[in-house]
C-alpha positions as CSV (number, residue, x, y, z in Angstrom):
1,X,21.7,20.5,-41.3
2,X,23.9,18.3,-39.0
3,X,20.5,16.5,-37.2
4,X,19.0,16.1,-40.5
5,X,22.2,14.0,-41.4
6,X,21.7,12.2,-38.0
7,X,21.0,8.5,-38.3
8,X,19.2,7.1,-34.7
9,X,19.7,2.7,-35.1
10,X,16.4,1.5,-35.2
11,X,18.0,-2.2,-33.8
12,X,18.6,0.1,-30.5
13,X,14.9,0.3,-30.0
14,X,14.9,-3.1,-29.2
15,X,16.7,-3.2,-26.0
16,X,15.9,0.3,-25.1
17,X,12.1,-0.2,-24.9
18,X,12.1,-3.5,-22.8
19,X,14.9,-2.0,-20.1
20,X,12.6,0.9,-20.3
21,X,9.8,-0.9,-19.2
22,X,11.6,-3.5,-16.6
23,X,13.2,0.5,-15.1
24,X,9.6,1.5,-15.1
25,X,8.0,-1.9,-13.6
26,X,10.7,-2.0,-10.9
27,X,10.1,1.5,-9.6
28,X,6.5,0.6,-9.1
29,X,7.2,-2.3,-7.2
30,X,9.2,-0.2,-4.8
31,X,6.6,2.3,-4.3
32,X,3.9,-0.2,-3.7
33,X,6.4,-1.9,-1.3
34,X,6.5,1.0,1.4
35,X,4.2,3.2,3.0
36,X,4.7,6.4,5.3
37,X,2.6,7.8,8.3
38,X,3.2,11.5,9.4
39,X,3.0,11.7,13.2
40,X,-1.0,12.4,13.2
41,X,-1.8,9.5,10.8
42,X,-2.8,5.8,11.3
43,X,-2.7,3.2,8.6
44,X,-5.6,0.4,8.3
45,X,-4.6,-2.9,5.8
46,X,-6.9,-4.9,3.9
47,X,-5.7,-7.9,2.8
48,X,-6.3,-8.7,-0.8
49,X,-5.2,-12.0,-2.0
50,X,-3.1,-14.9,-0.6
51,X,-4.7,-15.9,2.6
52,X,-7.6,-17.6,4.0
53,X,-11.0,-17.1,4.2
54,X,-12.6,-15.8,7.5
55,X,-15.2,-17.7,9.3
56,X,-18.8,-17.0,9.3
57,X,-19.5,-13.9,11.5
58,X,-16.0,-12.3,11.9
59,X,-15.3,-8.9,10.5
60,X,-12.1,-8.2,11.3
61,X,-9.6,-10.9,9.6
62,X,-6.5,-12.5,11.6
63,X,-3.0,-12.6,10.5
64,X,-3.0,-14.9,7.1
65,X,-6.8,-14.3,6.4
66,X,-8.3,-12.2,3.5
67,X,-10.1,-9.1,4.9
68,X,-9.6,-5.9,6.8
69,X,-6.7,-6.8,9.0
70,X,-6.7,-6.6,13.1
71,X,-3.0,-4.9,12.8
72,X,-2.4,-1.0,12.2
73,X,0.0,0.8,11.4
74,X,1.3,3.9,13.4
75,X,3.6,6.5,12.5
76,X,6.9,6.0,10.6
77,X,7.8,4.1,7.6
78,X,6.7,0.7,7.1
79,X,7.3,-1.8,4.3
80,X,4.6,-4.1,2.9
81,X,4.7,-7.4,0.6
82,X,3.4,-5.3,-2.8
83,X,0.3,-6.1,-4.4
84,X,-1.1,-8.4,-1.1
85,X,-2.4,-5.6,0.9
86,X,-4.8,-2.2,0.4
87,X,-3.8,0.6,2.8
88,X,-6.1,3.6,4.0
89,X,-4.9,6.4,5.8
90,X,-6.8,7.9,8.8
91,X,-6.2,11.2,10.8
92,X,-5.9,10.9,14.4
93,X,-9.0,11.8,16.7
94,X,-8.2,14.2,19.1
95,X,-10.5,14.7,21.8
96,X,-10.6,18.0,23.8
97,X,-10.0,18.3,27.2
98,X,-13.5,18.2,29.2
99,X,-15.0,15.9,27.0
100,X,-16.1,12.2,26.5
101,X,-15.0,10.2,23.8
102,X,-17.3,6.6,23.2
103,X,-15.7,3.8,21.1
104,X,-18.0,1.4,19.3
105,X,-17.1,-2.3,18.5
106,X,-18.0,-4.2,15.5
107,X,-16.5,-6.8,17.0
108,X,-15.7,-8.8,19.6
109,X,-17.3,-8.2,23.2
């Protein structure tokens, strides 16, 4: 009986839904903003937008160049300008003891 008599404002609806959305829009932002590396994880960046292009025949992209990124990222916490850069994780490579590892370049000499 009593929420049958219950009257919600309709005129509410029209600040609730925008804060709603702005509360929901912010919270993105903050997530996109910071990535986290356990102890056995490495993070590679790809810049997306806002930089320039790389010269002919590079394949890794310099600091303010569009591309996969030179940097990396180790373990920890690390913030990020949202919505610039792409991030991958990658496991560590552990080699065992009595063996060889060989690292290839793509670039570079």
């Amino acid at each position: 009986m009593f929420l049958a008599s219950f009257h919600f404002p309709v005129a509410s609806l029209g600040i609730i839904v925008p804060i709603g959305i702005l509360i929901l829009f912010v919270l993105y932002v903050l997530k996109s903003s910071f990535v986290y590396a356990s102890g056995d994880e490495i993070i590679t960046l790809e810049r997306k937008y806002f930089g320039d292009h790389m010269p002919d025949g590079r394949t890794v992209a310099l600091k303010n160049e569009v591309g996969m990124q030179a940097r990396v990222l180790g373990p920890g916490l690390h913030r990020l300008t949202p919505f610039i850069y792409s991030t991958k994780k990658h496991k560590f490579l552990v080699i065992p003891k009595n063996k060889v590892g060989v690292v290839r370049s793509i670039t570079g000499a």
